[in-house]
C-alpha positions as CSV (number, residue, x, y, z in Angstrom):
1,X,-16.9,2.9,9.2
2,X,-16.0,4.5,12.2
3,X,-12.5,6.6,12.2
4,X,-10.6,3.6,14.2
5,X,-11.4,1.2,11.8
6,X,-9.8,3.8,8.9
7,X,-6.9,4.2,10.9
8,X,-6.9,0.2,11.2
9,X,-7.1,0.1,7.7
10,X,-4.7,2.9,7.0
11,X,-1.9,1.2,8.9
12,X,-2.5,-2.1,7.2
13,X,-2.7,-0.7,3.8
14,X,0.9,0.8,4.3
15,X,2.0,-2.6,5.6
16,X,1.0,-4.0,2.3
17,X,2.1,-1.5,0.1
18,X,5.5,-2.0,1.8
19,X,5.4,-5.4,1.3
20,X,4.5,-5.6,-2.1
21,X,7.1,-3.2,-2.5
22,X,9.8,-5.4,-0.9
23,X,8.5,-8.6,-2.7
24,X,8.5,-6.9,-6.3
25,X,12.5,-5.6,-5.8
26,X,13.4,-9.0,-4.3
27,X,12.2,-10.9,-7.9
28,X,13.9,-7.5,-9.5
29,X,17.1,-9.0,-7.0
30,X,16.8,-12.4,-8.4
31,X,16.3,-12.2,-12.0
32,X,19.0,-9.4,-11.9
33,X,21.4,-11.9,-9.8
34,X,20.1,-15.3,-11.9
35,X,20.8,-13.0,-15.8
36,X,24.4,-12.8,-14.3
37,X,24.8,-16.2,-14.1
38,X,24.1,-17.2,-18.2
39,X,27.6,-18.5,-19.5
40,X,27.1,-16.6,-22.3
41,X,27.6,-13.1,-20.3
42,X,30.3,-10.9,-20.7
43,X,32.0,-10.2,-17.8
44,X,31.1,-6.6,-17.7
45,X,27.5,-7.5,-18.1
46,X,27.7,-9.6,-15.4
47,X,29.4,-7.1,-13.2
48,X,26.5,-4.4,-14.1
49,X,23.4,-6.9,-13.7
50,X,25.2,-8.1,-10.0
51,X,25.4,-4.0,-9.3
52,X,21.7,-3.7,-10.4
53,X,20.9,-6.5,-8.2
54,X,22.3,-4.9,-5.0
55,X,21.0,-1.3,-6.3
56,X,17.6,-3.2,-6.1
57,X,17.9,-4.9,-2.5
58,X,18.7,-1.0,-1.4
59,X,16.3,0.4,-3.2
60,X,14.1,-1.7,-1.7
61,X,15.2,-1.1,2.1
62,X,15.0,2.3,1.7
63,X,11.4,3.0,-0.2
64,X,9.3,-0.7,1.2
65,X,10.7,-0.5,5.0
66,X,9.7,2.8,5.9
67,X,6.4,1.9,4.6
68,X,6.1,-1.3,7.1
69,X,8.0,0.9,10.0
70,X,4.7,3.6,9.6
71,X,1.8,0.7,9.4
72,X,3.1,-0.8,12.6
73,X,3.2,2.5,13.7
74,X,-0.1,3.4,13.2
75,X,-1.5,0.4,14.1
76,X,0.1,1.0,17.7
77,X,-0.9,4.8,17.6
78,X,2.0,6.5,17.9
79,X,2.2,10.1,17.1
80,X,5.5,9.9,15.2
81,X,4.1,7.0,12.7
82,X,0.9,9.4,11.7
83,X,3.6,12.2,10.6
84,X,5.5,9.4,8.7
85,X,2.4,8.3,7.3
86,X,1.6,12.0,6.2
87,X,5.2,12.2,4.9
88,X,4.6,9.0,2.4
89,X,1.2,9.9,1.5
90,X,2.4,12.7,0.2
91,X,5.6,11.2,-1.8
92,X,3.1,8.4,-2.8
93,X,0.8,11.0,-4.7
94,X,3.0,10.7,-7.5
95,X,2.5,7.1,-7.7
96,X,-0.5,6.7,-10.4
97,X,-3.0,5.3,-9.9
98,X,-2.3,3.0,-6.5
99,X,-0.3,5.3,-4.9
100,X,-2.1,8.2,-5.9
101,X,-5.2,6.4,-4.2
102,X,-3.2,5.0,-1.3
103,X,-2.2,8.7,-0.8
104,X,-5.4,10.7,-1.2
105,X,-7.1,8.4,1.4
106,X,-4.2,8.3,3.9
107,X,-3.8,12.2,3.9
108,X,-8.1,12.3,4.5
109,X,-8.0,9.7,7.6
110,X,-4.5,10.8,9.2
111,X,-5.3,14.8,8.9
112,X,-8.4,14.4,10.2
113,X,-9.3,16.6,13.6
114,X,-10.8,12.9,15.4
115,X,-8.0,11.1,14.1
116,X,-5.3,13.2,15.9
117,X,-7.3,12.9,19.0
118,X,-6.6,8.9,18.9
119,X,-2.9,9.1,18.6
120,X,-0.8,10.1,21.8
């Protein structure tokens, strides 16, 4: 595999990750949001799960989109998205044992002395 087609597959593997990041929060959203609902809840319950809900739809703007933003970025070659994508490869290191992968292999393609040359 020739280092365009690991960048390729780079970028696409952080648009996945982001979206499976984005999909899991959103069912975290609804069954937050549809536990609220129950007549049986206590008011104060249903104030914390609705609070969980919308801590969950922020949590997952802030950790999935940046993920997408830097996949599209690389994709498209631009300089800024490779030091994103350097930036979450690090953070996603700590993520055992998909993120850990996601990370090693991101920081090996994206550090890489050809691969700078293909980003302008």
């Amino acid at each position: 595999m020739d280092r365009k087609n690991q960048v390729d597959l780079v970028g696409w593997l952080w648009i996945v990750a982001g979206l499976l990041s984005l999909f899991i929060l959103f069912m975290a959203l609804l069954i937050f949001l549809g536990v609220s609902f129950i007549p049986e809840v206590g008011e104060s319950v249903r104030f914390i799960l609705r609070i969980m809900a919308l801590g969950s739809w922020i949590l997952a703007a802030l950790l999935s989109l940046p993920q997408i933003v830097a996949g599209l970025g690389i994709l498209k070659r631009q300089e800024w998205a490779r030091i994103l994508g350097i930036v979450l490869s690090i953070l996603a290191l700590f993520r055992f044992p998909l993120g850990t992968a996601l990370g090693i292999f991101s920081l090996y393609v994206l550090t890489h002395r050809e691969t700078t040359s293909l980003f302008h």
